[in-house]
C-alpha positions in Angstrom: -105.7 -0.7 92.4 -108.8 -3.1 92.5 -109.0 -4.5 96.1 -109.9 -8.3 96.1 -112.4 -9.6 97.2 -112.9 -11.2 100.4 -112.9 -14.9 99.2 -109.5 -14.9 98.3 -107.2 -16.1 100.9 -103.7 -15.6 99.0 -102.1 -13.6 96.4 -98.6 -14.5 95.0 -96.2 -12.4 93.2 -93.0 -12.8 91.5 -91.2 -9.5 92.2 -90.4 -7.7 95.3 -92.3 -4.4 94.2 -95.5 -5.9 93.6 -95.1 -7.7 96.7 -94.0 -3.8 98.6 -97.1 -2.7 96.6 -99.7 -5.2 97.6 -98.4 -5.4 101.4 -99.6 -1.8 101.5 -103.4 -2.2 100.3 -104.0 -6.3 101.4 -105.7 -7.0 104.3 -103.9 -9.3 107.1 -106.7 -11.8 106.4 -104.7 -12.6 103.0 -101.1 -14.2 102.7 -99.4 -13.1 99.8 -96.2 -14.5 98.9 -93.4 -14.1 96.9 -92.2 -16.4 94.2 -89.6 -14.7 92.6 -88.2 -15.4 89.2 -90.5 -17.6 88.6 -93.0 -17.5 85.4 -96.2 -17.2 87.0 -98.7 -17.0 84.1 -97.1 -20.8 83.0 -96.6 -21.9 86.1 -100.4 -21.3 86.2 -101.6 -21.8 82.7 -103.2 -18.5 82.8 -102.5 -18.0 78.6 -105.1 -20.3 78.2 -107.8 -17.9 80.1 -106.1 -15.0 78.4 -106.2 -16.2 75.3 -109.9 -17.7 75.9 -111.0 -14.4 76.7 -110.2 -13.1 73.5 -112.0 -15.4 71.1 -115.7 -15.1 70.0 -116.6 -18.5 70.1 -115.7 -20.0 73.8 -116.7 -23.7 74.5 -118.6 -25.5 76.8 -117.9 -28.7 78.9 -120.5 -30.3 77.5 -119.5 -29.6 73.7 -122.2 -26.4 73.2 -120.7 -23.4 72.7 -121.7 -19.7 73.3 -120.6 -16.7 71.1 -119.7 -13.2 72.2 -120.2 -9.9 70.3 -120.1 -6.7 71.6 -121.3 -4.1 69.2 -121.8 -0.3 69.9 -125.1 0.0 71.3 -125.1 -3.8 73.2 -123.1 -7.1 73.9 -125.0 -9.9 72.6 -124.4 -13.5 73.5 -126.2 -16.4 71.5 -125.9 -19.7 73.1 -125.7 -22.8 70.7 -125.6 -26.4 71.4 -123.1 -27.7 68.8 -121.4 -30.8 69.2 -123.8 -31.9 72.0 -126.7 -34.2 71.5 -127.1 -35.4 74.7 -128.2 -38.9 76.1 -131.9 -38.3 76.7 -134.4 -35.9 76.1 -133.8 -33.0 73.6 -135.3 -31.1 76.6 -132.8 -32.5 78.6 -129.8 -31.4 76.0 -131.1 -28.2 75.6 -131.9 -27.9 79.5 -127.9 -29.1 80.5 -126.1 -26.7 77.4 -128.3 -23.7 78.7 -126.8 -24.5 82.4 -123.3 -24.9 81.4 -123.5 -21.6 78.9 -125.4 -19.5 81.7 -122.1 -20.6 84.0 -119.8 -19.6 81.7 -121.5 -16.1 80.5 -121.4 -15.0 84.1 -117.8 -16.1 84.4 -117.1 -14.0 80.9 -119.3 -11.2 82.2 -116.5 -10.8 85.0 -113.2 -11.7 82.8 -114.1 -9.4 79.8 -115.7 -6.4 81.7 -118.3 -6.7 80.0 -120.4 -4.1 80.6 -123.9 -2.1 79.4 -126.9 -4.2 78.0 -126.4 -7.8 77.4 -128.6 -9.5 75.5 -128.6 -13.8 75.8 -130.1 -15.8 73.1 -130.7 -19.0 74.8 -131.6 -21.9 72.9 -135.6 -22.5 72.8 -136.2 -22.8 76.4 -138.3 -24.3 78.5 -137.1 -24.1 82.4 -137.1 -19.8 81.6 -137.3 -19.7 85.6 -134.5 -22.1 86.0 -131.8 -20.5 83.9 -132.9 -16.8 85.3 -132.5 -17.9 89.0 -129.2 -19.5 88.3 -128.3 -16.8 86.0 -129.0 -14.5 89.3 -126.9 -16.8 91.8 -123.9 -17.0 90.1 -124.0 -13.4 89.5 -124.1 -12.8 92.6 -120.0 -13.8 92.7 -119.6 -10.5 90.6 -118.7 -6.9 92.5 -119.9 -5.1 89.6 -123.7 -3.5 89.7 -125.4 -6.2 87.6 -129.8 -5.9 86.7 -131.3 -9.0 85.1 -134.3 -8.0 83.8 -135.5 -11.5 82.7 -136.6 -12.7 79.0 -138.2 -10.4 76.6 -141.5 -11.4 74.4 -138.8 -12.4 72.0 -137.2 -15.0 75.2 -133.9 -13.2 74.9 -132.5 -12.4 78.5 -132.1 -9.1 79.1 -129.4 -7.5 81.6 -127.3 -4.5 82.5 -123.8 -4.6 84.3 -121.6 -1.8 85.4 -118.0 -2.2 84.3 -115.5 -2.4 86.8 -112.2 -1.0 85.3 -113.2 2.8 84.2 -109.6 2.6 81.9 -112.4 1.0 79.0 -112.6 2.3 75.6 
């Protein structure tokens, strides 16, 4: 069992054993309750995350997209801007779709287990200090062992995690 982490303040359940389960290994800090016979993954849209989390090609707010492939030896993730054009500056467009995609590869990073090198292929960049210490913050949020190395000579971010489940293929 994974122990959560200490942000979460309550767990729900929808059958007793899970609930007999959890009360064992949850701290008193977090309430857990039990809602049973109730659908929980509607109740809480979760099929959309589920089924997000499967698909190459996962979308940005802002109408950019990024695209995950894992292959043997790495996991590389190219970041494009798509439908976005922005309102300004093309450096502002680029600037805003390499924000929102650095956001959202952390937040893959954790729901996909990715784990191993990653390699990020930003679009041309210009605030490379910017995106690298945001990329670091909101990395922070992950348990996992995670090294970003920064960009290469070829200005592809470089970075290892450690996966969290050891049940991966």
């Amino acid at each position: 069992l994974d122990l959560p982490s200490e942000k979460i303040d309550s767990i729900i359940v929808n059958t007793k054993e899970d609930y007999s389960e959890l009360e064992q290994v949850v701290s008193h800090k977090i309430k857990l309750a039990l809602e049973e016979n109730k659908n929980l993954i509607k109740k809480y849209e979760l099929e959309n995350q589920i089924e997000k989390a499967k698909q190459r090609k996962v979308w940005l707010n802002c109408g950019g997209f990024i695209t995950i492939d894992p292959t043997e030896a790495l996991v590389a993730i190219d970041v494009n801007s798509g439908k976005y054009t922005g309102k300004n500056t093309l450096e502002e467009t680029v600037y805003k779709v390499n924000y929102e995609a650095t956001i959202e590869i952390a937040k893959q990073l954790r729901l996909r287990d990715i784990g191993g090198i990653i390699i990020i292929d930003y679009i041309d960049i210009e605030h490379k200090e910017k995106i690298e210490k945001l990329l670091k913050e909101t990395l922070k949020q992950d348990r996992a062992k995670t090294q970003v190395e920064g960009f290469t000579k070829l200005n592809l971010m470089e970075l290892t995690r450690k996966h969290i489940c050891s049940h991966k293929e």
